[in-house]
Structures are given as structure tokens and as C-alpha cells.
N, C-alpha and C positions, 0 to 999 in steps of 0.2 A: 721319658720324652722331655724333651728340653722347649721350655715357651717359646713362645714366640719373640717380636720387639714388643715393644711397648705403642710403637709408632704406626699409625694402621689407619681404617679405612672403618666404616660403618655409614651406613644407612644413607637410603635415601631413595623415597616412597618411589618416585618419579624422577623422569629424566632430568637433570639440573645443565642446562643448556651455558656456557659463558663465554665468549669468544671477545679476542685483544687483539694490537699487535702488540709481534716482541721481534726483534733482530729485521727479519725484511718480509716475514710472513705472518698471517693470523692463525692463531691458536684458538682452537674449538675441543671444550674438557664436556666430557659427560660423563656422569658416575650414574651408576644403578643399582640397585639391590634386589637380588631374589625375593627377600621377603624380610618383611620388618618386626614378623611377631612368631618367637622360634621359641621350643623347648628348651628347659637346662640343659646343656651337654650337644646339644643339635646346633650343626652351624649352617651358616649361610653364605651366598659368595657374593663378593661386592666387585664390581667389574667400573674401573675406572679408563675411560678412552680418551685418549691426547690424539686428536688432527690438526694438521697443518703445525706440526709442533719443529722449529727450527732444531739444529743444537746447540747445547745445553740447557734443554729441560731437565729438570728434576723429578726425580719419584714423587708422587705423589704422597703428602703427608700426613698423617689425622692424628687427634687427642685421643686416646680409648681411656675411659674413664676405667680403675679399678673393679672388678667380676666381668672384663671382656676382656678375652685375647684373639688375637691373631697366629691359626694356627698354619699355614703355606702361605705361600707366595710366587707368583709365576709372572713372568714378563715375554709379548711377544711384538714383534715387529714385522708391519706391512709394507708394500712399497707399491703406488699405483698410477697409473699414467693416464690422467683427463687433460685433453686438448693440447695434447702435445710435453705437458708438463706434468713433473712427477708429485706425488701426492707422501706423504709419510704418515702413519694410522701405529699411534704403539699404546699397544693394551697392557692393563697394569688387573691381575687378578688378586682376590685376597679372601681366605678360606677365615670366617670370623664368627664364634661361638662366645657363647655368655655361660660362668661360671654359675650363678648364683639367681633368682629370680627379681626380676624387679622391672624398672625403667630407667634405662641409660641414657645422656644427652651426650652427644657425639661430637665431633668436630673441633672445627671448621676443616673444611679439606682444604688443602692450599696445596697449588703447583707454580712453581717459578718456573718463567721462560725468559730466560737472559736478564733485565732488568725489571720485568714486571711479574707481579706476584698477582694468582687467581685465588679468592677464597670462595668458596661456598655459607650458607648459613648451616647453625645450630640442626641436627638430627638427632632423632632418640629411635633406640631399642627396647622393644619390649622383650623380656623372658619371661616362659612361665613354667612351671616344676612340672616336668613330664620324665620322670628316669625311666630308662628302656632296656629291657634286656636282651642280647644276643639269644638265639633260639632257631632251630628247625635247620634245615641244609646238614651236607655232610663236612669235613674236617677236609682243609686244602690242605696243599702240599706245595715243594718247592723247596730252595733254600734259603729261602728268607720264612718258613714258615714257622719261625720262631718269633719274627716283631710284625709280621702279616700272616694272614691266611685269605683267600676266597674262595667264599660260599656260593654255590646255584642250589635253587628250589624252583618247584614250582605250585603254582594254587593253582584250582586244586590237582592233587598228585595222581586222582586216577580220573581223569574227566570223560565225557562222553565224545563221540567223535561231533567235529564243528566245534565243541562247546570253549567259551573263550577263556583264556588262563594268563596267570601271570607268570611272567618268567622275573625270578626273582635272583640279583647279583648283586653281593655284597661283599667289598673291599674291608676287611677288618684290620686295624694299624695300631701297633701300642709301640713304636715309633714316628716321629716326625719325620715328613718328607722333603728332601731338598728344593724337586721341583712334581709338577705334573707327574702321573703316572702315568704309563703308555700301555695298553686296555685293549686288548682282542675279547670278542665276545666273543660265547661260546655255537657254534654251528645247530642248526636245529632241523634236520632233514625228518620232513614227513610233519611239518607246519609251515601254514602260513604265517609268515611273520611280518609285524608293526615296525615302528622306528620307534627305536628305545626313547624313555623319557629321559631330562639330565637330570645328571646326577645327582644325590642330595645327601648330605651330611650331617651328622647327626651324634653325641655321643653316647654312649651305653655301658652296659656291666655285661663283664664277659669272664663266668667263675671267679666275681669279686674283683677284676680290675677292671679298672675306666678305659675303654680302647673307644677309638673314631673310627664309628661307621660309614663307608662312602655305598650309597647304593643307587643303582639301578634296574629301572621294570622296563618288563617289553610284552606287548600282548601277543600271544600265542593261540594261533587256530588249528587243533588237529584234524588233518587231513582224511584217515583213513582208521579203522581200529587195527590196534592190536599192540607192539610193542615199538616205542619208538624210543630215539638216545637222545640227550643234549650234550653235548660234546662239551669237553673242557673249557672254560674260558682263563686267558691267562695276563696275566698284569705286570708289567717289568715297572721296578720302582726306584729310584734314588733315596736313599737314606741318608740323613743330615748322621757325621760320626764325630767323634772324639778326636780320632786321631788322623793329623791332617795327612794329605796327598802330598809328598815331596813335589811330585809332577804338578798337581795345581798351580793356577795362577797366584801373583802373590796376591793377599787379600781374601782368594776364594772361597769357597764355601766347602768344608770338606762333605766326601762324597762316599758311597757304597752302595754300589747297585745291584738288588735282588730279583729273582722272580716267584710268583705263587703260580699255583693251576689251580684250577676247582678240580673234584673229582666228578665224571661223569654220570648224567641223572636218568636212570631208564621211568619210562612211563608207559604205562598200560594203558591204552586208550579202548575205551569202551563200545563197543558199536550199538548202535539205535537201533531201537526194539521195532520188531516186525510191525505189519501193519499201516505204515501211513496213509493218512488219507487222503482223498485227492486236493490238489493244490499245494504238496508239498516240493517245493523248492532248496532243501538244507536248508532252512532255517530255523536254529537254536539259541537260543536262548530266553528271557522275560522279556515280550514283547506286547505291545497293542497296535492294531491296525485301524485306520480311518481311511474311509474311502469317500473324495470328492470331489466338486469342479469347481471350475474357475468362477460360472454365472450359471444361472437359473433358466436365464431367458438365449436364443440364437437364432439366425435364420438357417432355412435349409441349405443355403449354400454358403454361410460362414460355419468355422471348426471351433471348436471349442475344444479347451485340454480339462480331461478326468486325472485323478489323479490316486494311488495308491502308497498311505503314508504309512511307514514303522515306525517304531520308535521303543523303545528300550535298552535293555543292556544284552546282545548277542552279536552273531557271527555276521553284522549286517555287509560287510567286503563282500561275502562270500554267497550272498543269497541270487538265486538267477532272477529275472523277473517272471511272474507268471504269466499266462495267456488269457488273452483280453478276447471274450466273442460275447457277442450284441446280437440279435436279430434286427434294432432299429438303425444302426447306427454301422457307420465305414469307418476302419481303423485303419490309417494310412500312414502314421511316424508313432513312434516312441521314444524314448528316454529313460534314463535314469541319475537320480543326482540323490550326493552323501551328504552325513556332516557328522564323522566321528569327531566324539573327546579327541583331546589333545590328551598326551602321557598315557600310563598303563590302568592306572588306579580305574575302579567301577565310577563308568559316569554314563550317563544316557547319549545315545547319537538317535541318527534319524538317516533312512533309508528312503527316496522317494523313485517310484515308479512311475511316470504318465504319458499319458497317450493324447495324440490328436485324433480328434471324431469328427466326423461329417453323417448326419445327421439325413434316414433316408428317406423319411416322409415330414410333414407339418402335423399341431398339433401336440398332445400331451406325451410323453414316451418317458420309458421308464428303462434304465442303465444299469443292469446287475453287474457288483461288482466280482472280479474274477475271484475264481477259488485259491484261497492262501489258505497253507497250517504251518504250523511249527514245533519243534519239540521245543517242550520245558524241563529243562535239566535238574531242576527243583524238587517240580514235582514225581517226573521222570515218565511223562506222557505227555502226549502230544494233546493240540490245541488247533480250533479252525475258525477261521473269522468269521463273524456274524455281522454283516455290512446291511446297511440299509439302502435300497434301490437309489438312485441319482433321479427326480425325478425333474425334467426337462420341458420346455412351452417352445416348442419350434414354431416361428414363422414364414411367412412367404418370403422367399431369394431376395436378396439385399440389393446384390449384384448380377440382375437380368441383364440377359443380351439384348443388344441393341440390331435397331435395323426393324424398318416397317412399324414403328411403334412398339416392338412386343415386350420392350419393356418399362411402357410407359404404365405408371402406377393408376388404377383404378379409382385412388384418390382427388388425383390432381384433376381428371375430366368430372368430375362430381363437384368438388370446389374448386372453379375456374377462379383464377388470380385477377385484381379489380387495385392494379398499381397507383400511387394516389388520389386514392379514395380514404377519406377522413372521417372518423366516427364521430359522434356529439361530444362536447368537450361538460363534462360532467360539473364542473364548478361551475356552470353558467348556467346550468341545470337545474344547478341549488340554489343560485340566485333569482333563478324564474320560478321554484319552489317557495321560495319565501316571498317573492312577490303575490304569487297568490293565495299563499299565508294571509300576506294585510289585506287583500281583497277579500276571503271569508269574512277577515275581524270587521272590514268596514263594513260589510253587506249586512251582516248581524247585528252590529251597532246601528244601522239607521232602521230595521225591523223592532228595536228598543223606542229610539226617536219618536215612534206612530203612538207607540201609548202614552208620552209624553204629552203628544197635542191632543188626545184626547183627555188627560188630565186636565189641561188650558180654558176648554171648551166653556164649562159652570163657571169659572171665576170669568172671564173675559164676556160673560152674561151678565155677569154680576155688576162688574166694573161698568157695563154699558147701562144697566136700568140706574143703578147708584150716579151715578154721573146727568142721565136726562130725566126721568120719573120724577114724579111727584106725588102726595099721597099716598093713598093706602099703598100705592107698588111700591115707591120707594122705603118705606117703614118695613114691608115683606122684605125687599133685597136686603133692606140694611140688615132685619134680624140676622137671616139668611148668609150673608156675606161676615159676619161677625164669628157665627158658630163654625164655618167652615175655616176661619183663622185661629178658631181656637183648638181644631183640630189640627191644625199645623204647628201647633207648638207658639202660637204667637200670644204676650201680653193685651188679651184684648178686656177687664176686668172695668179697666176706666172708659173704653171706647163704649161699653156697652153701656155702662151708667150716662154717659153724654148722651148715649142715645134713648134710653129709656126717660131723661131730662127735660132733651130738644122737645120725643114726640108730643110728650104730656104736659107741658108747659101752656098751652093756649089753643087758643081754637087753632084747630088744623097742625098743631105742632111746626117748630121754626127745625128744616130741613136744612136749609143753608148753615145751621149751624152746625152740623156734623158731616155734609157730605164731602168736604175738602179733607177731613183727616181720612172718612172710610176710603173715599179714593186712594190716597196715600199708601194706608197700608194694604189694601188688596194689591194694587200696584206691584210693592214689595215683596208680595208671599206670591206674588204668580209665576209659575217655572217659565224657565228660560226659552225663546222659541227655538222648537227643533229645527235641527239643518239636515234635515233626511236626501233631501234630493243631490245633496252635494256628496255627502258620503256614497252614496249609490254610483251616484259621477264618479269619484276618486275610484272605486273598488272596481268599477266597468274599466276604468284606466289602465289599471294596474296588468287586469287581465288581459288587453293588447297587448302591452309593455311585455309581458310576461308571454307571451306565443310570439312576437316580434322577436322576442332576445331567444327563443327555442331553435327558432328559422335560424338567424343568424351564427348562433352556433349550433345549431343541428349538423346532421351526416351529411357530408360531401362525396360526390361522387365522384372518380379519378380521371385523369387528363386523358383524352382521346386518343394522344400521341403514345402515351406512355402504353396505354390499354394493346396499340395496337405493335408496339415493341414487346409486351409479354406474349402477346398472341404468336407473333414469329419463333418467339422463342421457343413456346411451348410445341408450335410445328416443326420446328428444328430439331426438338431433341423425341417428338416421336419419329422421326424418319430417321433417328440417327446419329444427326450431326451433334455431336455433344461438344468440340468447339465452336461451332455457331450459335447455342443455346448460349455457353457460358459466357460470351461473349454479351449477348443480347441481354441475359439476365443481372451481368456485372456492372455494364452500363446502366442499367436500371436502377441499381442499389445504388451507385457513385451519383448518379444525377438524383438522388433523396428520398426517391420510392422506398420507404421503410414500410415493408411490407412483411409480414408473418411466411404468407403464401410465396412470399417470393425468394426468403430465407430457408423455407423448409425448399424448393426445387434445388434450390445452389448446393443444399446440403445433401440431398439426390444424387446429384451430380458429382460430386466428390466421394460419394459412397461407392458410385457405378465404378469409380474408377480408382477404388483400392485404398482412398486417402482417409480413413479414417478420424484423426487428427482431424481433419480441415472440416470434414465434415461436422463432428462434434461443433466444432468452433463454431460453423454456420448453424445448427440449433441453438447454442444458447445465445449468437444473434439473435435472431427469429422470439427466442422467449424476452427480451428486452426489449421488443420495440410491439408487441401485443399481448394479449391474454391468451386465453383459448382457439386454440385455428386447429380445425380436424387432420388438414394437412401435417403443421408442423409437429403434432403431437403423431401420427402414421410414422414419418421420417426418422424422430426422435426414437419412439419403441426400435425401429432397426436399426438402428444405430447403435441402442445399450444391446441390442441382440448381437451384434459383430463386436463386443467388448469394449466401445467408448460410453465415454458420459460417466465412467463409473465417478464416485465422488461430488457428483455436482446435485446441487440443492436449485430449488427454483429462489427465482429474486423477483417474482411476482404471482398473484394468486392470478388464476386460471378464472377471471373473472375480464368481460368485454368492456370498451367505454359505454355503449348502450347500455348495457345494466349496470353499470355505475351512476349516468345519466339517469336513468329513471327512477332509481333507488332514491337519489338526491331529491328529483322532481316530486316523487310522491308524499316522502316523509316532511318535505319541507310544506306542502301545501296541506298536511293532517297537521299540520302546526295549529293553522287557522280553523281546523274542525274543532279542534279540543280546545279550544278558545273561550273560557280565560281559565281554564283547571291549570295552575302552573306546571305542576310534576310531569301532564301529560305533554305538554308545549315544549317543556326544559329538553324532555326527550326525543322527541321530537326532532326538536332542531338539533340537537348533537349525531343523532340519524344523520340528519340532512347533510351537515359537515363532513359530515367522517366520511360519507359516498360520494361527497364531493370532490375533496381534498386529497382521497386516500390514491387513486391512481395517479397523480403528476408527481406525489413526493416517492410513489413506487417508481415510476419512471425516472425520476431524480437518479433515485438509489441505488438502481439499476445500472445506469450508465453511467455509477462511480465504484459500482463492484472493480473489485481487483482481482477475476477470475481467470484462470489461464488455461490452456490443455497443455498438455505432455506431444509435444510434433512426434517425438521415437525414444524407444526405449533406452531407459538412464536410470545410473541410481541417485537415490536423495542421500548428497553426503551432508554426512553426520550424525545420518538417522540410519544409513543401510538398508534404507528400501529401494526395490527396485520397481521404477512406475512404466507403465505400458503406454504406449500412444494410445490416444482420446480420455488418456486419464484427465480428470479438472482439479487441481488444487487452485490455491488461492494464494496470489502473491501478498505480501510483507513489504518487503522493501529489496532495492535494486542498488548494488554497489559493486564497479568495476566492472562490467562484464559479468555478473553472478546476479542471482534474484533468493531470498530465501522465501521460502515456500511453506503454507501451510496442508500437507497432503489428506486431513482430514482427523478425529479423534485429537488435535496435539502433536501429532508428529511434523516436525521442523526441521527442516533443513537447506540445505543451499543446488542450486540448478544452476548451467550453464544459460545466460540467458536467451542464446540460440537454440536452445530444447524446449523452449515454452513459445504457445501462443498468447498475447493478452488479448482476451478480447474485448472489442470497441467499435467503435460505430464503421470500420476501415477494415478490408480482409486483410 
């Protein structure tokens, strides 16, 4: 076999996009490669495609570095007509194998078009040492079966009926080929047959010479037991020769064209052992079964899809569905959907069966799943599924009929709607908590004050006998008044010798000589007058202050006007009219009634009438503009019952402004209980704060969420999920027309902006 050129094509992971002009049109090159990391001797095909290519383009040309060649080469041309005008698509193939192991750097591919030249970057090739030997099939024939022969087999050679096989064809060459070879497969009556995988190439030892293996598989299902044929498959080939074609063109390529056959492959197919048991459907092969639904929770008049999944390696084409009975439940559609491997080789697919249900009472119900078996070709007996019941929470009809009220929710006459009415605003709650914080501390401080002026009492006797007394009284106060300064810590050492001095100096002792210093210092050491009455004052203050600012931000109750627009409404959609509700109730929301009760009716109302979508949307309204409302939490549950909401997380705790407000009010006024323990005060008031504060930045944060619904069913590209309407992700960012999405766990992708709702304070 004679090499290749030198000049050739390799690698390249990925599509390499490059588009110019050249002469009067642009040129778009993509080169591809099967695969970048191959066996010694196993090739690979590189397919390089030239669009909008004027003429004189050039073949395309590459570097092969030493241990790769290029073993065929095939060239073809398209011709196609978009908007009137014709299009030209010429494919350039290249059959390219590695001698030796290692890592090859490639390139540059370069294609001239008139006066511009396209390069590509730097590619490598891995090889790695995997020699293969020819083996198993019978010996072709033909007259070229001297530089070809092909082989068919099959795995395995005697299977059981259903069981899956490969049908195995292989092109063996110990010549090169001028061009493509032209490839009848072989007939397979009495199987169902796949679409063969492409071809792959590869070289091997074939009784000690190196031949290139071209092969291809195809899965095969036997239909029936007993003996079935695969008929020849046969290959017409061009052989590159020595000796040229007179006839050829000048330059051409000499030529010699052969054919092989395979020899035909009988197979005994096995029949399946007696006995199956119930739920068998033909299905063969290593499988596992899961049986599920969509949700947990539904109401009695929304359907929910059950679902029955396979998954392994068998005859899944070919398996029927089985039979679905319920005692609780109505099975009114089914389905089925695949997702076989791609090629022949063993790889896992998945087989899905599901049903829509409607559901024929409320309450807990339990879903047996249907009887499935299967034979296992393995082990060579059969297998039955062991499913674990669906267990299911039906609620009351989602979507009640209308007319005379009867489907007006027993919710809503229980919690009548009170359209602007305002609850207490909690941060002013904490502020009147903390004002009567300092009213304990002052009330307790001037109950301090009282034993102050009782300390005052002795000395300001003192000070008065000291100051008018004379004789024996004042000699008693002075002692008297001296030792009680010396219990206060005062220098009184000299004071008392003046006065033991003064008294014993003469008849009647000279008074005036010490009673101006004793004044003095008692003066000095006497506590400061309490101011009890004013702190009492201040702390009575605060406590108005403090019920004044509760009033004024306390609960409000809603406009008359507004009250008696909900009231219509609500009679309007018990008799019926559910455009005159929506109407009544829309206008309420657009003039600033943010109301819980008023979001969970709209969202009713959009239920009744099939919108799922919208509906959602109007609960998680309803959860942004209050806490807990029995209403919109009713609404909500049916709503995730008929498959919306799934995804959506709350953006505020379930907690009212009243008990925010009191929370704040109480902790802030045990402030002034524990008054002066710091640790319990510090806590305290961080209480207080946090109860205060904590519902207007929920509220903030709420009405800056970037939450959206899913309006109808789409997929999330770039992730390949497909989302349901009332689905909730959460938007990203918005460009062009498109929104990327967060669908929940991490999964990112892009939406048509017209398939999302966002929601805002606006329907």
C-alpha cells in the first residue's frame, strides 16, 4: 500500500468557524475531527467544509508532522438555492491515522480563496499503543478478495428472542483506496433494525500484516425464535494501481475497481422460557424500573402525570406499554417517550411510559404502580418490578363551577377582605418600646432619690442646731456632727481638736470659734438635694409620649369606599360574574389596596379560569405585600396542587406587622425592667431592633426580588430543561429580548422574554 501525501488535515476538538471575503462572495471554512485521541494504527476522519466558496479555492492544506499519515481522500460538491440564489458547500474528507504513540502538533490548515489565504491555529493529536487483531466473522469473497475481504458477525451469535445484538461489518484493506467505497449493507429479515453507527477506522494485524479496518455496528432486535439469515453485505471499491488508465484523464489518479461480499450469517434465535409473569410486555434485557409523578400534592379536578421509567440496556423500541388501573384515580391520556444511545456499542437509554390521572375523591390515595417484568438475558430468567405505591394529598376543585356562588371558596366568607386597612408600623413600636424603657429607668431612679433625702435628714439637723444652738446643744451637735463626717471619709482630726479647744478653754467654751468651719464642712459632705418629683414627671411623660406615638402609628382601618368596591366584587363573583369581580378587584389593586386578601381572590380568579401562570404570579403578589393571610395561603396550596409555584421560595417569614409591632413594643420596654444589669438591657434592645426593623427591609427585599413565572411551556436553553407554566425562577439579567434565568439548584439558562412573568407591584 502506497502512503499517503505528506500534505493533510488533522485535528481539531471543535468547530473552527473563519469566514472572509474573496472574489465577490464570503467564504465560511469549518474543519472537524471525529476524535482527537486514537489508537496506533486506528484512524480518524477529518472533514473539512468550504461555504460560499467562489472559484478557485484551493484544497485544503496541513503540516502532518512525521508518525501521521494520511491514508484516503474524498472530495464532494453541493449546490443549493436560499432566496432565490444559489449557494456552493464543497466537502473535503481525510481518512488520518498515527504510526507511532505520542502527541502530534498539527497544522495550520490553510485554504486560499482567490487572493486571501485562511489559517487555522496549532492542533495536536494524541496516539496511544492499542495494537488489534482481526478475529471472529467468516472469510469474504469477491474479486478483489485478495487486497479486501468483508466480514459480518454478530454478538451475541445465538441470542434470545427480543435480546439486543450487534451486527458487526468490517471492510478489511491491505490496499489503498482511490476514493470512498460504495457499501450495501447486508438485509436482516426477521429483526428489527437501528441505524447503523459511522464508520470507524482503525489499523490491525491480520495473520501478521498490517490491513485498515473500516467498521461498522448496527443494533439488532430478534423478532421471533428460531433460525434467521443476514444476508450479504457487499462494497464496490476503487483501488489506487500502478499502472495508469490510458482512458484517464491527464494527471488522474490511476484506478481499479473491485467488489467483496460477506458470506451470509445464519442465527439461531432462542425463544423465551415459558412462564412469564404478569406484566410482561417483551421486555429484554438489564433493566430497572422507577415508578413516579410529577407532584405530591393536586386537587380533585386538576390531573396530574404518573410516570413509569426503564432504564437500561434492552429491547426498549420494542417494549408495549403496560396497563395502568387505579381504583382512586381516572386515566384518561397516555404516552410514551425514548431516549436511546446514539450508535451500536452497549450504552444505557430510557424508556418512559405516563399517564394523566384525575383523581376521584379528596384526601390521601395511594397509586399502584402497573405490573411490569422482564426477561434478563444474563441471567436467563425473568424479573418483576417491585414499585412503591405514589402516595398522593388530593384537595378540594381548584376550578369550581360558577353561578349562584357554588364556587365560591369557604375561605373567603370566613376572611372577609378589609381593602386599605394598615397594620401598626413596627419601627414606631420600638420606638415607643424604648420610650418606656426610660420611663421604668426614670421611675426607679427617683424610688433611689427617696433614700437619698432620707440620708439628708441628720445632717441638715445638724447643720441647723450647729449654726443656732448654743451650749451644752451645740457642744452635743458639734461632737455629733463631726463623727458623722468622719464616717464619710472626711479630714475631720484637726476640726475636732479646735473643737475639744474652743469648748474647754473658759467658762462656757468660745462657740463662735468653731461653728463657721463646722458649718462649712457639714455644708460640704451633705448629699445633693433629690429631684424625685421631676423624674416621676419625665417618666409619666414619656409614657403618653409613648401610647400617643402607638395611636398614631397603630392599625388603621380601610377606606369605606374601597371596603364597599371589595364587597361588589366579592358579590359579583359569588353569582358568577367573574368579569365584574376582575374588574372590581383590579381596580382595587391599581388604586394601592395592597392587600394579601385581595391578591389571594385575583389569584382565584385566574385559577377558575384555567391561567395557571397568572395565577401563581398573583400569590407571590399577595406574599410581598403581607405575612400570613389564611386566604392567600388556601389559594396558594391549589395552586402548587394544579402544578404552579413549583420553585418558588418565600421572600418573607409568615409573621404579621402586629406581631412584629409587639414583639418590638414589649422587648423594648423589658429594656427598662432589667435596668441597669447591661447584658440583659444590651439584649434587650437588639430584640427590640431587630422586630422593628426586620419587616420594612423584608419588604424592601421583596419588592427588589427578580422572581418570575414561566406564562407556557419552553425550554431553558443552554441547560435543556423544559419548564411548565407557574414554574418560578428567578431572573439574572435581561439582554435583547432574552432574560437568563436562574431555574433553581444552579441551572442557568436563557428564556424568551415573552415566556416570563416578573413580578411587581403591576399585573
Amino acid at each position: 500500500m502506497r502512503p499517503g501525501p505528506r500534505r493533510a488535515a488533522t485535528i481539531a476538538c471543535v468547530w473552527l468557524l473563519t469566514s472572509a471575503s474573496a472574489v465577490a462572495a464570503a467564504v465560511e471554512v469549518q474543519a472537524r475531527l471525529e476524535r482527537s485521541a486514537i489508537s496506533v494504527g486506528e484512524a480518524t476522519s477529518l472533514e473539512v467544509v468550504l461555504r460560499g466558496a467562489p472559484t478557485g479555492v484551493g484544497q485544503p492544506q496541513f503540516d502532518v508532522p512525521p508518525g501521521v499519515e494520511v491514508l484516503s481522500t474524498g472530495r464532494a460538491q453541493n449546490f443549493t438555492w436560499i432566496n432565490g440564489r444559489s449557494a456552493v458547500e464543497i466537502v473535503y474528507r481525510f481518512q488520518i491515522s498515527a504510526n507511532a504513540a505520542g502527541r502530534y502538533a498539527l497544522g495550520p490548515i490553510v485554504v486560499r480563496a482567490g487572493q486571501e489565504v485562511f489559517r487555522s491555529g496549532m492542533l495536536s493529536l494524541e496516539a496511544i499503543a492499542a495494537p488489534t487483531r482481526v478475529g471472529g466473522g467468516g472469510s469474504g469473497s469477491g474479486s478483489g478478495s485478495g487486497v479486501a475481504r468483508l466480514l459480518v458477525d454478530l454478538l451475541p451469535a445465538g441470542p434470545w428472542e427480543g435480546q439486543p445484538c450487534q451486527l458487526r461489518v468490517r471492510l478489511i484493506q491491505r490496499a489503498a483506496l482511490a476514493e470512498d467505497p460504495q457499501y450495501s449493507p447486508p438485509a436482516t429479515p426477521g429483526f428489527w433494525t437501528d441505524k447503523p453507527s459511522a464508520p470507524e477506522s482503525y489499523y490491525a494485524d491480520d495473520a501478521g500484516r498490517r490491513v485498515l479496518v473500516t467498521e461498522t455496528r448496527t443494533r439488532l432486535y430478534p423478532l421471533a425464535p428460531g433460525t434467521a439469515t443476514v444476508g450479504e453485505a457487499v462494497a464496490r471499491l476503487v483501488l489506487s494501481s500502478d499502472v495508469r488508465d490510458p482512458q484517464a484523464w491527464s494527471g488522474g489518479v490511476p484506478r481499479r475497481e473491485v467488489e467483496v461480499r460477506s458470506q451470509p450469517v445464519a442465527v439461531s434465535v432462542r425463544p423465551l422460557p415459558s412462564g412469564a409473569p404478569e406484566g410482561f410486555t417483551g421486555a429484554v434485557g438489564a433493566l430497572s424500573v422507577r415508578w413516579s409523578a410529577d407532584r405530591a400534592r393536586t386537587s380533585i379536578d386538576v390531573p396530574i402525570t404518573v410516570r413509569l421509567d426503564l432504564r437500561g440496556e434492552g429491547n426498549l423500541p420494542l417494549v408495549r406499554p403496560p396497563a395502568l388501573m387505579a381504583a382512586d384515580v381516572e386515566v384518561f391520556a397516555s404516552g410514551v417517550e425514548d431516549s436511546l444511545p446514539a450508535g451500536a456499542r452497549g450504552a444505557v437509554g430510557r424508556k418512559r411510559f405516563q399517564w394523566s390521572v384525575l383523581a376521584r375523591r379528596t384526601g390521601r390515595i395511594a397509586i399502584e404502580a402497573p405490573a411490569f417484568s422482564w426477561f434478563d438475558p444474563g441471567s436467563g430468567t425473568y424479573h418483576r418490578a417491585e414499585s412503591t405505591p405514589i402516595r398522593l394529598d388530593v384537595g378540594p376543585a381548584l376550578f369550581a363551577g360558577a353561578g349562584a356562588g357554588a364556587g365560591w371558596p369557604a375561605v373567603f366568607a370566613r376572611h372577609p377582605m378589609a381593602p386599605g386597612e394598615r397594620g401598626p408600623e413596627p419601627w414606631a413600636w420600638c420606638l415607643a418600646g424604648l420610650m418606656l424603657a426610660a420611663a421604668v429607668a426614670l421611675w426607679r431612679r427617683s424610688t433611689a432619690e427617696r433614700a437619698v433625702s432620707a440620708a439628708r435628714a441628720l445632717p441638715l439637723e445638724w447643720l441647723r442646731a450647729v449654726g443656732r444652738a448654743s451650749g451644752p446643744d451645740f457642744w452635743r451637735a458639734a461632737e455629733e456632727a463631726s463623727a458623722w463626717l468622719e464616717r464619710q471619709g472626711r479630714p475631720v482630726e484637726r476640726l475636732r481638736r479646735e473643737i475639744a479647744t474652743a469648748r474647754y478653754a473658759g467658762a462656757g467654751g468660745n462657740a463662735e470659734a468653731v461653728r463657721p468651719r463646722l458649718v462649712e464642712q457639714i455644708s460640704s459632705a451633705l448629699p445633693p438635694a433629690p429631684a424625685a418629683g421631676a423624674l416621676r414627671a419625665a417618666a409619666v411623660a414619656l409614657v403618653l409620649v409613648a401610647g400617643v406615638w402607638c395611636v398614631l402609628f397603630g392599625p388603621r382601618s380601610g377606606d369605606s369606599r374601597l371596603e364597599a368596591t371589595a364587597r361588589a366584587g366579592d358579590r359579583a363573583a359569588r353569582e358568577g360574574d367573574a368579569a365584574q369581580a376582575r374588574s372590581q378587584w383590579t381596580a382595587l389593586w391599581e388604586a394601592g389596596a395592597r392587600h394579601p386578601g385581595l391578591a389571594a381572590r385575583l389569584a382565584w380568579l385566574e385559577a377558575q379560569s384555567g391561567r395557571i401562570s397568572a395565577s401563581a404570579a398573583w400569590v407571590m403578589r399577595g406574599e410581598q405585600v403581607g405575612g400570613r393571610d389564611p386566604a392567600l395561603r388556601w389559594v396558594a396550596e391549589r395552586v402548587r396542587e394544579g402544578g404552579g409555584l413549583v420553585g418558588d421560595t418565600p421572600v418573607r417569614w409568615p409573621v404579621q406587622p402586629i406581631e412584629w409591632a409587639v414583639a418590638a413594643l414589649v422587648c423594648g420596654a423589658a429594656a427598662g425592667v432589667f435596668w441597669p444589669r447591661r447584658g440583659r438591657v444590651a439584649l434587650c434592645l437588639a430584640l427590640a431592633l431587630v422586630a422593628g426593623g426586620l419587616d420594612p427591609i423584608q419588604a424592601v427585599l421583596a419588592a427588589r426580588s427578580r422572581r418570575a413565572v414561566v406564562r407556557e411551556a419552553v425550554t431553558l436553553q443552554g441547560a435543556g430543561l423544559d419548564l411548565q407554566p407557574g414554574q418560578v425562577v428567578h431572573v439574572l439579567e435581561r439582554r435583547g429580548g432574552r432574560a437568563r434565568v436562574n431555574a433553581g439548584e444552579g441551572t442557568l439558562g436563557w428564556l424568551p422574554s415573552e415566556a416570563i412573568d416578573v413580578v411587581g407591584g403591576r399585573p
